[in-house]
SEFIZA-3560 file (N, C-alpha, C; in Angstrom, 3 decimals):
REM SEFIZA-3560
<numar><xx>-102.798</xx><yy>193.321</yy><zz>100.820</zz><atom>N</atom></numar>
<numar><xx>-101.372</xx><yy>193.382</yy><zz>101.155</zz><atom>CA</atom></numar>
<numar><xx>-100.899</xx><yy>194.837</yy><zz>101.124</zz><atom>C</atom></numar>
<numar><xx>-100.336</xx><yy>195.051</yy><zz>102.410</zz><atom>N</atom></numar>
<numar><xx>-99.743</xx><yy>196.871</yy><zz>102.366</zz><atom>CA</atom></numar>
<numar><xx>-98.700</xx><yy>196.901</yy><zz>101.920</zz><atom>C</atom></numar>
<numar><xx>-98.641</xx><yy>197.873</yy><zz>100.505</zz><atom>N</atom></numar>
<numar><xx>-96.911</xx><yy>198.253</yy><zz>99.975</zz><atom>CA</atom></numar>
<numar><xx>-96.202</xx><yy>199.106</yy><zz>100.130</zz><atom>C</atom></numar>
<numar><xx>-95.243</xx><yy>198.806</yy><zz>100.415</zz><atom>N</atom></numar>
<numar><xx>-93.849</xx><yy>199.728</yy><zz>100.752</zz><atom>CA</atom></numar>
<numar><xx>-93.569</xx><yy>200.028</yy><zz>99.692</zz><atom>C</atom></numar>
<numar><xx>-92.548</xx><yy>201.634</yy><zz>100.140</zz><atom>N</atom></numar>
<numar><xx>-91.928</xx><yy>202.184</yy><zz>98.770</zz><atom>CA</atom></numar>
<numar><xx>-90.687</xx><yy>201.462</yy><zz>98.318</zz><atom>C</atom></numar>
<numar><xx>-90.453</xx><yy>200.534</yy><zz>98.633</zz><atom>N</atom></numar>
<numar><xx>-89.376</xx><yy>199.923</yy><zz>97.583</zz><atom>CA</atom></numar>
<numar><xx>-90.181</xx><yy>199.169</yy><zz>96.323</zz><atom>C</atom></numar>
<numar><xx>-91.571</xx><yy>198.957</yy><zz>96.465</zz><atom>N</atom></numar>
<numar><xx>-92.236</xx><yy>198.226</yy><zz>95.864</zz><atom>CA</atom></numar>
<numar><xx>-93.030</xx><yy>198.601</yy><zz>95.419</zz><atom>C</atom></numar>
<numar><xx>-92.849</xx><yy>199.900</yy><zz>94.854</zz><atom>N</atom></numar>
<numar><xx>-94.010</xx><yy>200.851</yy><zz>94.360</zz><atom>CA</atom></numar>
<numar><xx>-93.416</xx><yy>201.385</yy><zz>93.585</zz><atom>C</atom></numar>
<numar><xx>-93.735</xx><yy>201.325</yy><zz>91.961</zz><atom>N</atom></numar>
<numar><xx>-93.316</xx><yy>202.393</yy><zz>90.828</zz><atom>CA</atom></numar>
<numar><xx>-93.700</xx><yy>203.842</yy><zz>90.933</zz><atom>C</atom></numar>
<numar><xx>-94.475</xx><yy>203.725</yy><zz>91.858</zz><atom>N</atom></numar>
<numar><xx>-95.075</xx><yy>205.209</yy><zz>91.639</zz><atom>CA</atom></numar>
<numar><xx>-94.438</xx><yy>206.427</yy><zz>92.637</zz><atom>C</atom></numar>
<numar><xx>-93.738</xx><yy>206.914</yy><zz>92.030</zz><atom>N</atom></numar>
<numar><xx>-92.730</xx><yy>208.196</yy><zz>92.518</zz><atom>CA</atom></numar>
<numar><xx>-94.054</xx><yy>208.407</yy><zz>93.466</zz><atom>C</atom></numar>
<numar><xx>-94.934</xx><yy>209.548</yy><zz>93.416</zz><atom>N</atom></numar>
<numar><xx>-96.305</xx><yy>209.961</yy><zz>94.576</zz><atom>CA</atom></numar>
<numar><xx>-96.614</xx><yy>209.193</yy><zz>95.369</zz><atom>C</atom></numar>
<numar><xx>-96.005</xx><yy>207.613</yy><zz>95.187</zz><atom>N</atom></numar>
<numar><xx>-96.398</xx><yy>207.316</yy><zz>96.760</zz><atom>CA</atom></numar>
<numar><xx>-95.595</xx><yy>207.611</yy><zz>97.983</zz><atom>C</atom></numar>
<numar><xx>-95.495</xx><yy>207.380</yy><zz>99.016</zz><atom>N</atom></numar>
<numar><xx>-94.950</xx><yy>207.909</yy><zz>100.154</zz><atom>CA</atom></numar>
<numar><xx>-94.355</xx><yy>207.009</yy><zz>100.447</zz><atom>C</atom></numar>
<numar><xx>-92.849</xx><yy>208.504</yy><zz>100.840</zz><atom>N</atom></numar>
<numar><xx>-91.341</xx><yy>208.085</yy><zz>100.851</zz><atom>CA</atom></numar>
<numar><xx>-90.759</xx><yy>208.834</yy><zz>102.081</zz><atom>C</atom></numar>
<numar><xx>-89.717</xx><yy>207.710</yy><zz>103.214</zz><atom>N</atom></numar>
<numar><xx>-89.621</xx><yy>208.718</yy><zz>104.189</zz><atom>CA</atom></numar>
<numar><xx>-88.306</xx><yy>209.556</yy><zz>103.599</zz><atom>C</atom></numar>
<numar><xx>-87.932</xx><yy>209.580</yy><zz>102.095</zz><atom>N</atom></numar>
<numar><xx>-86.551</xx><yy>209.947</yy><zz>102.039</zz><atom>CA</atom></numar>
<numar><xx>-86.568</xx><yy>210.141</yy><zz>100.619</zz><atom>C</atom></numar>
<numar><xx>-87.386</xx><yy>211.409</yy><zz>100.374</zz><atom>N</atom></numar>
<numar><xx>-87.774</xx><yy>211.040</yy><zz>98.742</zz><atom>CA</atom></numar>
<numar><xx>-86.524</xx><yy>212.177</yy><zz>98.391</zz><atom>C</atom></numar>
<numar><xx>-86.548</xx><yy>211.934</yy><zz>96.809</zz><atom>N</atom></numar>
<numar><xx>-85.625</xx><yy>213.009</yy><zz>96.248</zz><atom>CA</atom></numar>
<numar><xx>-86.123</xx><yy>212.655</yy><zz>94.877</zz><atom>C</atom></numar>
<numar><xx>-85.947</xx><yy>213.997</yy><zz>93.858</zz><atom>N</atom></numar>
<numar><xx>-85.930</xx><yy>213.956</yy><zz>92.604</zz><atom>CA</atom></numar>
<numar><xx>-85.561</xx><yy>212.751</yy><zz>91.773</zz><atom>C</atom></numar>
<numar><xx>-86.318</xx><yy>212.045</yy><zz>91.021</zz><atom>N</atom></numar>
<numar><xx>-86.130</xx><yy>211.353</yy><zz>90.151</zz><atom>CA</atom></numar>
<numar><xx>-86.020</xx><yy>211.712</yy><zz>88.511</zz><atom>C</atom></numar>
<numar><xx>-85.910</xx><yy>212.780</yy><zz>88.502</zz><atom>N</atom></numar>
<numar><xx>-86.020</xx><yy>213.621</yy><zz>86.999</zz><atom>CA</atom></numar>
<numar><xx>-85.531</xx><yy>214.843</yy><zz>87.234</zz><atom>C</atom></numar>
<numar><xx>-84.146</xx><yy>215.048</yy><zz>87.693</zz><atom>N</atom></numar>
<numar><xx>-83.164</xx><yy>215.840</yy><zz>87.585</zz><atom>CA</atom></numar>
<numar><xx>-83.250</xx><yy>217.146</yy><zz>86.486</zz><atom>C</atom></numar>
<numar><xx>-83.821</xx><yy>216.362</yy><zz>85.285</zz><atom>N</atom></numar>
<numar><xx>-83.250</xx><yy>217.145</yy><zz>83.819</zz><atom>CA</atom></numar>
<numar><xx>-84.636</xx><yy>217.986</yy><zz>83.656</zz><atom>C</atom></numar>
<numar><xx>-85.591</xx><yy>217.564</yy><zz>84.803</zz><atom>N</atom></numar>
<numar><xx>-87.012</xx><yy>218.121</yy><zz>84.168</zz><atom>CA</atom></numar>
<numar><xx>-86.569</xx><yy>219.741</yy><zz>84.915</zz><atom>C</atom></numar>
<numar><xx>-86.341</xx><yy>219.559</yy><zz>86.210</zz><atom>N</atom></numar>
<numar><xx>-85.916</xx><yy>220.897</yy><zz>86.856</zz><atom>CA</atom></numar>
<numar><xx>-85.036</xx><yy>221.523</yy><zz>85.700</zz><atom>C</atom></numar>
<numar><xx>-83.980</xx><yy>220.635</yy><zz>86.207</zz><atom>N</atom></numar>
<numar><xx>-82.763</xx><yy>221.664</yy><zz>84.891</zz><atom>CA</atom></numar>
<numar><xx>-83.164</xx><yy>222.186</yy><zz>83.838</zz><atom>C</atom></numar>
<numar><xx>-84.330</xx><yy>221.878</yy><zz>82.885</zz><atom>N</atom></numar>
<numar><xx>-84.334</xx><yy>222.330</yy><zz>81.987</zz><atom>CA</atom></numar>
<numar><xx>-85.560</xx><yy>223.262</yy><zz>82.480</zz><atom>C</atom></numar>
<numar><xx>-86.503</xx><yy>223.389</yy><zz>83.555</zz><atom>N</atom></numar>
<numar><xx>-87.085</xx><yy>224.120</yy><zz>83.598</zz><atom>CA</atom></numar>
<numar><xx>-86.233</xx><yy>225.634</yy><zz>84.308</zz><atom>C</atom></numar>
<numar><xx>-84.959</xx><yy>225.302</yy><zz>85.025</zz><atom>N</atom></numar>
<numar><xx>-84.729</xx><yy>226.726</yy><zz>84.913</zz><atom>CA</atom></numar>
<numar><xx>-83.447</xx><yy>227.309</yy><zz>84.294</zz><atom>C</atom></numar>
<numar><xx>-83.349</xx><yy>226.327</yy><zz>83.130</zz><atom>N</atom></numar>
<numar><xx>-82.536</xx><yy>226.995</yy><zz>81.889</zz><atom>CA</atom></numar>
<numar><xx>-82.815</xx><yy>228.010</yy><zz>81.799</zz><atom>C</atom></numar>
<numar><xx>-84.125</xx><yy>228.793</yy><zz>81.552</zz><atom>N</atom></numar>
<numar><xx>-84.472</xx><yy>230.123</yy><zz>80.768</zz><atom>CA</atom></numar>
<numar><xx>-85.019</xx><yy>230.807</yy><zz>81.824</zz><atom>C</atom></numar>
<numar><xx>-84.862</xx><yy>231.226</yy><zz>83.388</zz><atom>N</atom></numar>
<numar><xx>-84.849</xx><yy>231.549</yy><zz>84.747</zz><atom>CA</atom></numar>
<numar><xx>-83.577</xx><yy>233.151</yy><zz>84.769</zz><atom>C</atom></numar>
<numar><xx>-83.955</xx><yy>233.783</yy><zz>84.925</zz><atom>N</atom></numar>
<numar><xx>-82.922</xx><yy>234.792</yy><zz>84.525</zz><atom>CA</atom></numar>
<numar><xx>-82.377</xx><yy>235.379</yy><zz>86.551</zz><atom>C</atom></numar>
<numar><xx>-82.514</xx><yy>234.771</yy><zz>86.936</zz><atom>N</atom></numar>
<numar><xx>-82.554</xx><yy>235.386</yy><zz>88.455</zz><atom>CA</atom></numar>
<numar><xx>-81.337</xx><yy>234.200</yy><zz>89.209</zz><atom>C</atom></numar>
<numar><xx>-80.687</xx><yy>234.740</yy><zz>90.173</zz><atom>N</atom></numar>
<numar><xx>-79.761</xx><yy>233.515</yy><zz>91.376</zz><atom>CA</atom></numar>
<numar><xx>-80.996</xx><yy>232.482</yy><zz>91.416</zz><atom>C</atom></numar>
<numar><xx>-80.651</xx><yy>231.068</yy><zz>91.138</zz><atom>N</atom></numar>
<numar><xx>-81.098</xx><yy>230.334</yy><zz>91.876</zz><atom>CA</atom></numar>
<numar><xx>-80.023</xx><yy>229.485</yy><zz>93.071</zz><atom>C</atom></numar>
<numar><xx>-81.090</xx><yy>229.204</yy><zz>94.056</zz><atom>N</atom></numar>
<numar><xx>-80.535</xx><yy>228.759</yy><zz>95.076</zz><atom>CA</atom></numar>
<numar><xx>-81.041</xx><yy>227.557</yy><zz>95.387</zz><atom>C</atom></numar>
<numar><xx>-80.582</xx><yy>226.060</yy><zz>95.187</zz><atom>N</atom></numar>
<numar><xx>-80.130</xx><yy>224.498</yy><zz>95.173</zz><atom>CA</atom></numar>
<numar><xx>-80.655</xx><yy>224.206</yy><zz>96.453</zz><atom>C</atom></numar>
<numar><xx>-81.271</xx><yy>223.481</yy><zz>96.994</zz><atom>N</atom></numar>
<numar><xx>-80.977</xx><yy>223.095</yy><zz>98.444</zz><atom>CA</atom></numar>
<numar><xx>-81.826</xx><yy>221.742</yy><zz>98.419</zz><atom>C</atom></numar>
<numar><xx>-81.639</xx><yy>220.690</yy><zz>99.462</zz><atom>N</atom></numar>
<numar><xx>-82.108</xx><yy>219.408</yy><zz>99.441</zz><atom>CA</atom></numar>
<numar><xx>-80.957</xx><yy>218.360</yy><zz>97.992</zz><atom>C</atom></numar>
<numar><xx>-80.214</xx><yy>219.439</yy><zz>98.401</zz><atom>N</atom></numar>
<numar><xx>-79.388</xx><yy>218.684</yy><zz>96.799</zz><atom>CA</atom></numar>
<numar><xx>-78.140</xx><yy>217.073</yy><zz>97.259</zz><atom>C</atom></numar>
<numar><xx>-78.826</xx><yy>217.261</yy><zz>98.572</zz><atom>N</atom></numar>
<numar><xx>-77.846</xx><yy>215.765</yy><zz>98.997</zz><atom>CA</atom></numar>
<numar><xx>-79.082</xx><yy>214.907</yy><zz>99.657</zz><atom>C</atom></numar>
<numar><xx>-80.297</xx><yy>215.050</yy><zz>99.432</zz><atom>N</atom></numar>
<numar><xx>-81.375</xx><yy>214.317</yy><zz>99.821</zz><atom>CA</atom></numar>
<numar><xx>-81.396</xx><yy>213.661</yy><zz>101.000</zz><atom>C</atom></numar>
<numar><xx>-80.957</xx><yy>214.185</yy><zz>101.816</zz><atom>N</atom></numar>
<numar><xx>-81.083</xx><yy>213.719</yy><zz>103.483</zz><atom>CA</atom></numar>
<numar><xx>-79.648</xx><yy>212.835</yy><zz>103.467</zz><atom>C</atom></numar>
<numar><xx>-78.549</xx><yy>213.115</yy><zz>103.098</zz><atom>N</atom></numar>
<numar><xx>-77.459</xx><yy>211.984</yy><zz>102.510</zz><atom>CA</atom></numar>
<numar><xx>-78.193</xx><yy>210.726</yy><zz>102.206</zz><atom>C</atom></numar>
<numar><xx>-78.595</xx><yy>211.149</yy><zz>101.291</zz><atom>N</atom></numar>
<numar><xx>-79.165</xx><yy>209.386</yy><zz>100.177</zz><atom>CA</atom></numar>
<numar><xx>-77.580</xx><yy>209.836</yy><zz>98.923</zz><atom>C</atom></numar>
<numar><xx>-77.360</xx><yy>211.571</yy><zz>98.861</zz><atom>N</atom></numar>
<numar><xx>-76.689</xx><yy>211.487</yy><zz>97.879</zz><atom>CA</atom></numar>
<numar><xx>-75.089</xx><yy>211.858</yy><zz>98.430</zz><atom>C</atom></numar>
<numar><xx>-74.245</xx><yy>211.606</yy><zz>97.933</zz><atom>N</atom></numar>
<numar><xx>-72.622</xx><yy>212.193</yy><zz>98.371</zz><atom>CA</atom></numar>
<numar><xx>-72.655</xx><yy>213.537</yy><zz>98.330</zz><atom>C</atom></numar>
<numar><xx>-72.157</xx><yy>214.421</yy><zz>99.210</zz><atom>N</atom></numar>
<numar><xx>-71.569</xx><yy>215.466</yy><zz>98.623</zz><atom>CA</atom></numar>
<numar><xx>-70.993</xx><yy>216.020</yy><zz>97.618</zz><atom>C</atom></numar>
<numar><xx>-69.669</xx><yy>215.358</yy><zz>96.872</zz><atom>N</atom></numar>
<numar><xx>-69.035</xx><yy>215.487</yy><zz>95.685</zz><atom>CA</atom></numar>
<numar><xx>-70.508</xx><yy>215.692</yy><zz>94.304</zz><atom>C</atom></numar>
<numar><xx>-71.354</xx><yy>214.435</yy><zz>94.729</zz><atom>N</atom></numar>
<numar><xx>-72.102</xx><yy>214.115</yy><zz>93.467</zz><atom>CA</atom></numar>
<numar><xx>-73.079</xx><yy>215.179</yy><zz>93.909</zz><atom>C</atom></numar>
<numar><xx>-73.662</xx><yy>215.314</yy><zz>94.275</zz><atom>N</atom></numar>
<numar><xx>-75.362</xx><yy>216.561</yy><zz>94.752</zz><atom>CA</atom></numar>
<numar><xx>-74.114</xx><yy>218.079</yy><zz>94.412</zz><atom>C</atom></numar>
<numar><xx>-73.441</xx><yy>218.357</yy><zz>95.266</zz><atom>N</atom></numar>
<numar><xx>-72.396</xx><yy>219.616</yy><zz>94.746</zz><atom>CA</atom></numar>
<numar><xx>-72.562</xx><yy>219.724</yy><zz>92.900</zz><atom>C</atom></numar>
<numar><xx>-71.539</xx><yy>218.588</yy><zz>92.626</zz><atom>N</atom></numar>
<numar><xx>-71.519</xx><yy>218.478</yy><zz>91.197</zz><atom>CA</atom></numar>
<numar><xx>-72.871</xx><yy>218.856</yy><zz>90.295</zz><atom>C</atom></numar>
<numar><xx>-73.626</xx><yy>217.699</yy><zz>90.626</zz><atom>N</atom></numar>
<numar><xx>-74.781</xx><yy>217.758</yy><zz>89.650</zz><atom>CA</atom></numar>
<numar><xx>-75.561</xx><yy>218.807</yy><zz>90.103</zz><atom>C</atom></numar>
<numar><xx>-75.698</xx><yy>220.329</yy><zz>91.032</zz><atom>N</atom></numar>
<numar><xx>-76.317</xx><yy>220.940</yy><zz>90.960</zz><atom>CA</atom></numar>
<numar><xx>-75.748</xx><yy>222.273</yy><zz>90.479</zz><atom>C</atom></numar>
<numar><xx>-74.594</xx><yy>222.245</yy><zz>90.564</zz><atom>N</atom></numar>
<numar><xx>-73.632</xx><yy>223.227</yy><zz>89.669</zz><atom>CA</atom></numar>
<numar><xx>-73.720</xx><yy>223.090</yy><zz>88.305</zz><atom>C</atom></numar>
<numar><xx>-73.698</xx><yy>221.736</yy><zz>88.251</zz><atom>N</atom></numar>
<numar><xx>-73.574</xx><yy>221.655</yy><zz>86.202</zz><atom>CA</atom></numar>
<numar><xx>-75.057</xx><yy>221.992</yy><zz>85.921</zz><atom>C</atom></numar>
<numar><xx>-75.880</xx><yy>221.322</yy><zz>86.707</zz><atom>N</atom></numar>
<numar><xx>-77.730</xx><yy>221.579</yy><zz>86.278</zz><atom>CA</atom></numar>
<numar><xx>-77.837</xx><yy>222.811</yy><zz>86.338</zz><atom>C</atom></numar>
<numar><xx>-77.269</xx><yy>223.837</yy><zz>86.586</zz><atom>N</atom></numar>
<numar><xx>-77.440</xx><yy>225.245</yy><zz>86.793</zz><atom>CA</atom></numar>
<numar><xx>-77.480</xx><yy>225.859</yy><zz>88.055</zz><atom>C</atom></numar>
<numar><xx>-77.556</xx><yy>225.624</yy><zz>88.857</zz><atom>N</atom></numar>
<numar><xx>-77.979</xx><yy>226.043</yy><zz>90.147</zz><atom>CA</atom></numar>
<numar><xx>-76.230</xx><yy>227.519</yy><zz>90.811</zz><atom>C</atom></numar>
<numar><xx>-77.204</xx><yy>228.249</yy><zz>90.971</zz><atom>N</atom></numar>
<numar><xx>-76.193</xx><yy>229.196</yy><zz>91.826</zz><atom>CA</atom></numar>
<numar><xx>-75.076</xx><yy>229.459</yy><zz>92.893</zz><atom>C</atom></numar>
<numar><xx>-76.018</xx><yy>228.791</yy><zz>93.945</zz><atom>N</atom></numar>
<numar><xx>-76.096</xx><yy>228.650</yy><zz>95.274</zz><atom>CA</atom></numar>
<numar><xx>-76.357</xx><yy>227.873</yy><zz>95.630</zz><atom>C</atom></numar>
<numar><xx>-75.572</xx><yy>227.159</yy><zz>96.595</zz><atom>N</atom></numar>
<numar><xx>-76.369</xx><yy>225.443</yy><zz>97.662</zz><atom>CA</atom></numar>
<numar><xx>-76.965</xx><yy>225.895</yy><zz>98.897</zz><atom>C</atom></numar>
<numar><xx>-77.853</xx><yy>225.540</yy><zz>99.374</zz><atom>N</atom></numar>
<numar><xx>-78.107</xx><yy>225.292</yy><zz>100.907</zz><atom>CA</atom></numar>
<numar><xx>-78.131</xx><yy>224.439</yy><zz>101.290</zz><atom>C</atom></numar>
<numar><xx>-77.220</xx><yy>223.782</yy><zz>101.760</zz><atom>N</atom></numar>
<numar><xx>-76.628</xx><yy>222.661</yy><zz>102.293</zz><atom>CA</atom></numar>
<numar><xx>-76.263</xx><yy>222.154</yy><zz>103.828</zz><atom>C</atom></numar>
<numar><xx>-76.682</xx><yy>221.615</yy><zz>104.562</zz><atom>N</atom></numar>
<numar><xx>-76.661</xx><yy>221.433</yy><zz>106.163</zz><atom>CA</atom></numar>
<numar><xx>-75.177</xx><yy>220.911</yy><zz>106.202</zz><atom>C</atom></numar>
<numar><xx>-74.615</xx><yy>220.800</yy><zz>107.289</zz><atom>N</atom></numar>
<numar><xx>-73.396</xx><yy>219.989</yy><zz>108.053</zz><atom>CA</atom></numar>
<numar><xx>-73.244</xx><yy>220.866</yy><zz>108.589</zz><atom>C</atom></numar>
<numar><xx>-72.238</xx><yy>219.806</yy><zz>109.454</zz><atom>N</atom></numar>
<numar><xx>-71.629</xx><yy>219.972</yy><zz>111.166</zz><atom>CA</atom></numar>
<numar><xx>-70.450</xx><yy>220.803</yy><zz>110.860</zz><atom>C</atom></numar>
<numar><xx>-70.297</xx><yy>221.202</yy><zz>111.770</zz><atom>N</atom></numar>
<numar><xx>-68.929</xx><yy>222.224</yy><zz>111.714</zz><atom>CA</atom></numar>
<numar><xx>-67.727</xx><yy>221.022</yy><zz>111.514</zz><atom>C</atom></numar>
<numar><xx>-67.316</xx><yy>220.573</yy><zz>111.593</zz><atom>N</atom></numar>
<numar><xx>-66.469</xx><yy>219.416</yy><zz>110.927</zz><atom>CA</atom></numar>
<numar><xx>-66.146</xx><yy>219.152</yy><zz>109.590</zz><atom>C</atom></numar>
<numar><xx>-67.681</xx><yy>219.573</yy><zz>108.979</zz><atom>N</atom></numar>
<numar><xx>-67.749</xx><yy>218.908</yy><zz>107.494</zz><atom>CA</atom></numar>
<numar><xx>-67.771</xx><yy>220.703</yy><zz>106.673</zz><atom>C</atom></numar>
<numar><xx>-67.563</xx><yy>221.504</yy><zz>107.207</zz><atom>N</atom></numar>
<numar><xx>-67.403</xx><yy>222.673</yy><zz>106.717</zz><atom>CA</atom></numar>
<numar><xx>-65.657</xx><yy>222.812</yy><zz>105.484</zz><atom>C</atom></numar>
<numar><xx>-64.534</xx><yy>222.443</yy><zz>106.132</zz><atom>N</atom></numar>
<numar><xx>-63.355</xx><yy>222.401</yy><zz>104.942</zz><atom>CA</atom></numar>
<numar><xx>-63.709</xx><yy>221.619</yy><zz>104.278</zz><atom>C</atom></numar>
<numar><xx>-63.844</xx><yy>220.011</yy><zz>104.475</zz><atom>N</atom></numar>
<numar><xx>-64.181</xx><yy>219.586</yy><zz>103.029</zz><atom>CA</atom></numar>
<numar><xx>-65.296</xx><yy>219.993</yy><zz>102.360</zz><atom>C</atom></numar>
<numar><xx>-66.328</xx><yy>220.140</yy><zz>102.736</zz><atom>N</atom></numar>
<numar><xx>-67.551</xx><yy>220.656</yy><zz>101.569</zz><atom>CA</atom></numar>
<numar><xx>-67.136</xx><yy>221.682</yy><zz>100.939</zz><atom>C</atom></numar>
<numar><xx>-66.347</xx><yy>222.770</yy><zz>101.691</zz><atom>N</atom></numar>
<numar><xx>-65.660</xx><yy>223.955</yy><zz>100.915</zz><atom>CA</atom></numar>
<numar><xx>-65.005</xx><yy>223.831</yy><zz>99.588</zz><atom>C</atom></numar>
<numar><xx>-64.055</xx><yy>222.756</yy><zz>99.836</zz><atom>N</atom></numar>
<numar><xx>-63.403</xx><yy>222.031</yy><zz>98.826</zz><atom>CA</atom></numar>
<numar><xx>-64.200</xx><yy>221.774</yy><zz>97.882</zz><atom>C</atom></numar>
<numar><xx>-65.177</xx><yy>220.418</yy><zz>98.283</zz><atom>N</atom></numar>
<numar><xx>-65.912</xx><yy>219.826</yy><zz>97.186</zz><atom>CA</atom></numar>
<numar><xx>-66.795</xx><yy>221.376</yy><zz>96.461</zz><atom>C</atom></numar>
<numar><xx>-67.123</xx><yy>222.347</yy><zz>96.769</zz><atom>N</atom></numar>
<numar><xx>-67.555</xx><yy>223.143</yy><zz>96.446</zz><atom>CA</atom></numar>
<numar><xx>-66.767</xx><yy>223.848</yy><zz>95.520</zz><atom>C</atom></numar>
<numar><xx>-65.128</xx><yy>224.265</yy><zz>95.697</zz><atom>N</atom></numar>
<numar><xx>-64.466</xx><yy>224.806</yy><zz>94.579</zz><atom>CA</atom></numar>
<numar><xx>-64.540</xx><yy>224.211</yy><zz>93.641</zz><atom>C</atom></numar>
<numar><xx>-64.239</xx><yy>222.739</yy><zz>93.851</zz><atom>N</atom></numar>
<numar><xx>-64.208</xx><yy>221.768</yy><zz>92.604</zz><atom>CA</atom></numar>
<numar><xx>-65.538</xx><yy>221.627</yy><zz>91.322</zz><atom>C</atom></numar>
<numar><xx>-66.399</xx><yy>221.344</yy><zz>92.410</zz><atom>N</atom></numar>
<numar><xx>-67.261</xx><yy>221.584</yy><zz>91.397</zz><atom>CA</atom></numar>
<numar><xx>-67.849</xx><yy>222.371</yy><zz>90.589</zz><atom>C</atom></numar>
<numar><xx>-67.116</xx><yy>223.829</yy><zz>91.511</zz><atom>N</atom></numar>
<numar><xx>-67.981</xx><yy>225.149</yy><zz>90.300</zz><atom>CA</atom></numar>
<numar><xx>-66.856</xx><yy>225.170</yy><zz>89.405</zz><atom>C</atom></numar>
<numar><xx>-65.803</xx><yy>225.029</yy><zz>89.384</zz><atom>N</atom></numar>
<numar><xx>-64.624</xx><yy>224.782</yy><zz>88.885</zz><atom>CA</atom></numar>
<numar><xx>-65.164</xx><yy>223.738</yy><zz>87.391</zz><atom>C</atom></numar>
<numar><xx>-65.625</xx><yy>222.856</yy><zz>87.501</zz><atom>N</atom></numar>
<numar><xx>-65.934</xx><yy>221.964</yy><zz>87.270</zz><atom>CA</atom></numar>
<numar><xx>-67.112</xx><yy>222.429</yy><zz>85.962</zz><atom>C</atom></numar>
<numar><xx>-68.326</xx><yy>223.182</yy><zz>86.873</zz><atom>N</atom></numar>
<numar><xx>-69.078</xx><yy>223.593</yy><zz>86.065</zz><atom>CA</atom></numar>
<numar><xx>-68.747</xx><yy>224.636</yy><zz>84.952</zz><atom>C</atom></numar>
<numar><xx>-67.441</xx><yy>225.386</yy><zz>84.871</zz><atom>N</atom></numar>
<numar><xx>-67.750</xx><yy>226.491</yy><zz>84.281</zz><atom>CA</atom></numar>
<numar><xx>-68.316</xx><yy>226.476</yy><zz>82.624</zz><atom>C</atom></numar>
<numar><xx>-68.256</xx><yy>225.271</yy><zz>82.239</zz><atom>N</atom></numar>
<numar><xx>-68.944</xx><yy>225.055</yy><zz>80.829</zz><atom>CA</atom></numar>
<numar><xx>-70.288</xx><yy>224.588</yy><zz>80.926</zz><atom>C</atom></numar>
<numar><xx>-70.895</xx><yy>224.816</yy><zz>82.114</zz><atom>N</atom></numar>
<numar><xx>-72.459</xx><yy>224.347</yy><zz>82.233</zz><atom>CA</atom></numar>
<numar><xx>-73.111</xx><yy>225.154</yy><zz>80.996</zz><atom>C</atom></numar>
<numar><xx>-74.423</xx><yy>224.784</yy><zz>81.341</zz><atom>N</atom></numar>
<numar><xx>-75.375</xx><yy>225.768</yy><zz>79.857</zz><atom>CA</atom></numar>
<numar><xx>-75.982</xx><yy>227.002</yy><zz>80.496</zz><atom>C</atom></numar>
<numar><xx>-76.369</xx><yy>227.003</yy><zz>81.638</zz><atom>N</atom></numar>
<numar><xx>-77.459</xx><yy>227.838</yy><zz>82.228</zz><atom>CA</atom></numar>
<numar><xx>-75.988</xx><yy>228.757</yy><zz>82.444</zz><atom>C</atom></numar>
<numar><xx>-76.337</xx><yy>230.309</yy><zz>82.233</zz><atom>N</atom></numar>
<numar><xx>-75.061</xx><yy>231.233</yy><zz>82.488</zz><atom>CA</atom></numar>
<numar><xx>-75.323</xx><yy>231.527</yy><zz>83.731</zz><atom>C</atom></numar>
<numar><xx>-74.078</xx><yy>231.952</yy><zz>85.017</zz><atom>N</atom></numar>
<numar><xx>-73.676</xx><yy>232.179</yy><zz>86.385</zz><atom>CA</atom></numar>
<numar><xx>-74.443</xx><yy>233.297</yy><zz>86.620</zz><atom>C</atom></numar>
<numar><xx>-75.611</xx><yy>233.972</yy><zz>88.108</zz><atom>N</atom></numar>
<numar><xx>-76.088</xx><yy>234.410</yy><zz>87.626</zz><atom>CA</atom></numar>
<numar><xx>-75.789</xx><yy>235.272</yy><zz>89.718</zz><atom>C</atom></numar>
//
C-alpha cells in the first residue's frame, strides 16, 4: 500500500508543501548568532497567515523577512510587519 504524507509520521518523508515542524529548534539555534538574520519561507507557500509567519518570526528572532506577494498585498503586509516588530520588541534574541 503507497503512503501519503498525511499518513506518515515521519517529517523526511515527502511533502509537496513542507514547513518547519520545530520552530524552537531554529530559534534557539540562532539565539547565540551575532550577525542580521534574514527569515524567508516564513509563510510556507501560504500554509501559514501572514499576521502569524510575520509574528512568529520576529519574536523567534529573525531580522529580516523575505517574503513574496503581489503588489496588492504590499500595504497590508507593511502593516502586519509594523505590528509585529512592534510586537516583538521584548523578544530574547537582541535586533541586530
Amino acid at each position: 500500500m503507497e503512503m501519503y504524507e498525511k499518513e506518515s509520521d515521519d517529517h523526511a518523508f515527502y511533502h509537496d508543501n513542507m514547513f518547519c515542524h520545530d520552530q524552537e529548534a531554529t530559534v534557539a539555534l540562532m539565539e547565540h548568532v551575532k550577525v542580521p538574520w534574514i527569515a524567508f519561507k516564513v509563510l510556507a507557500a501560504g500554509a501559514i497567515p501572514p499576521a502569524e509567519g510575520f509574528r512568529d518570526a520576529f519574536q523567534g528572532g529573525a531580522d529580516f523577512l523575505c517574503v513574496g506577494m503581489f503588489d496588492f498585498q504590499v500595504e497590508a503586509d507593511a502593516a502586519l510587519t509594523r505590528t509585529a516588530v512592534a510586537e516583538a520588541r521584548t523578544r530574547k534574541r537582541p535586533w541586530f
